[in-house]
N, C-alpha and C positions, 0 to 999 in steps of 0.2 A: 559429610565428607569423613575420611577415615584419620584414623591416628595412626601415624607413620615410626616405628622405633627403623632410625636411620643410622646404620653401624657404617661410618667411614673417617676417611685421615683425614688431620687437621691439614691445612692448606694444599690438598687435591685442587686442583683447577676446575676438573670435571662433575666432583662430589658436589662443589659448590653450585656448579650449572645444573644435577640433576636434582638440590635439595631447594633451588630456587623454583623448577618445573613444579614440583612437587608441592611446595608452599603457594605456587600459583593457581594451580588446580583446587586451590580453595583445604589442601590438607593439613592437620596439623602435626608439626612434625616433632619427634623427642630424640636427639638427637644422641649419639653416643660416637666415641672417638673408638675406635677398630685399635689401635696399638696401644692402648691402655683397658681396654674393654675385658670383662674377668669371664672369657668364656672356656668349657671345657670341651672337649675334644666332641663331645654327645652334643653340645651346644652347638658348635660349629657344624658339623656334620648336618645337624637340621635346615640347613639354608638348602643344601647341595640337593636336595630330594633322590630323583631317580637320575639325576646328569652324572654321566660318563664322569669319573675321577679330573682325566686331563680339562675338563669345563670345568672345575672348580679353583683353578690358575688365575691370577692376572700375569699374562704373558709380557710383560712393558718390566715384573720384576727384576731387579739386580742379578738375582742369584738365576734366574730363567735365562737371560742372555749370557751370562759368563759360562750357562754351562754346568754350572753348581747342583742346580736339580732339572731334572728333566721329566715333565707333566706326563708323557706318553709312557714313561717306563716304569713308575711307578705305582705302587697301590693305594689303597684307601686307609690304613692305619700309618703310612709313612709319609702319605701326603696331609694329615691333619695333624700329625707332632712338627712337621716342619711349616705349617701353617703358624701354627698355635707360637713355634721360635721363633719365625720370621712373617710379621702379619703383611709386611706388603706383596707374599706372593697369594694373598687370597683376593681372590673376582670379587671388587667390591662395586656399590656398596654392597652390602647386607640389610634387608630389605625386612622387615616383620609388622604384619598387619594382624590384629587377631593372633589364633592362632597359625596361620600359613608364614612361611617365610620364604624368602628369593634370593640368590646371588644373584650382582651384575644388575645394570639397569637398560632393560628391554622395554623400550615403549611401548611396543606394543602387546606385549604379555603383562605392562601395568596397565592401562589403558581399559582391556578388558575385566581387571583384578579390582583394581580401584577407581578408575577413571583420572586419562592423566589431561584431561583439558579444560578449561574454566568454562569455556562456553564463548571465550571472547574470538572477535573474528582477528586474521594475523593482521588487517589495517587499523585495528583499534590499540592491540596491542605496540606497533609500530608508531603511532598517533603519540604515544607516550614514550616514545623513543625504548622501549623494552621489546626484545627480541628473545623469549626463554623458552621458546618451543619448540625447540631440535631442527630446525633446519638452517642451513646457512646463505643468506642472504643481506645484502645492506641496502638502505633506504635509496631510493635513487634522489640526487641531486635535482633541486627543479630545475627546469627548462630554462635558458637565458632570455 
């Protein structure tokens, strides 16, 4: 399995659900907090590869819904200084295996990268009352 450097915020709800996926698939992860992380502009910029500027957003930011910046109308040297100011408008997490790296957490562009499934089936994993494999569903109630 791969070593996962896993750039995301501390108490994300989501981060935690994809660094548990991630831990589950048998990965080991090193983990780095995104709003305190000492990256430079060239640092950041390597996640985003060949994705359109506006895909390098998390669109749920603060300053995205007030209005404050706008993904679509901006370029690439103004959207990574205002990354780099305000870290919760970058598509996290930030993903680095090797040398590749990923915004955003795409199962299935992990999946073919690293492999994001242990091999367990979803009733074994269920059996243990853990459900960390992206879909949503709940145990059904037995029968009376």
């Amino acid at each position: 399995m791969a070593e996962v450097i896993f750039y995301g915020l501390a108490g994300c709800p989501a981060n935690a659900k994809q660094k548990q996926q991630l831990a589950s698939a048998g990965h080991t992860l090193v983990e780095r907090d995104l709003a305190t992380a000492e990256l430079t502009a060239a640092d950041l910029r390597a996640f985003f590869g060949d994705k359109e500027v506006d895909a390098w957003f998390n669109r749920r930011a603060a300053a995205i819904k007030s209005g404050a910046v706008t993904p679509d109308a901006i370029d690439e040297s103004a959207a990574l200084v205002a990354m780099l100011a305000d870290r919760d408008l970058i598509r996290r997490p930030l993903i680095q295996v090797g040398d590749r790296r990923e915004a955003g957490f795409d199962p299935t562009t992990l999946h073919g990268w690293i492999g994001l499934t242990s091999g367990e089936s979803c009733d074994d994993k269920h059996a243990r009352g853990q459900c960390d494999h992206g879909h949503q569903h709940f145990v059904k109630a037995p029968a009376a």
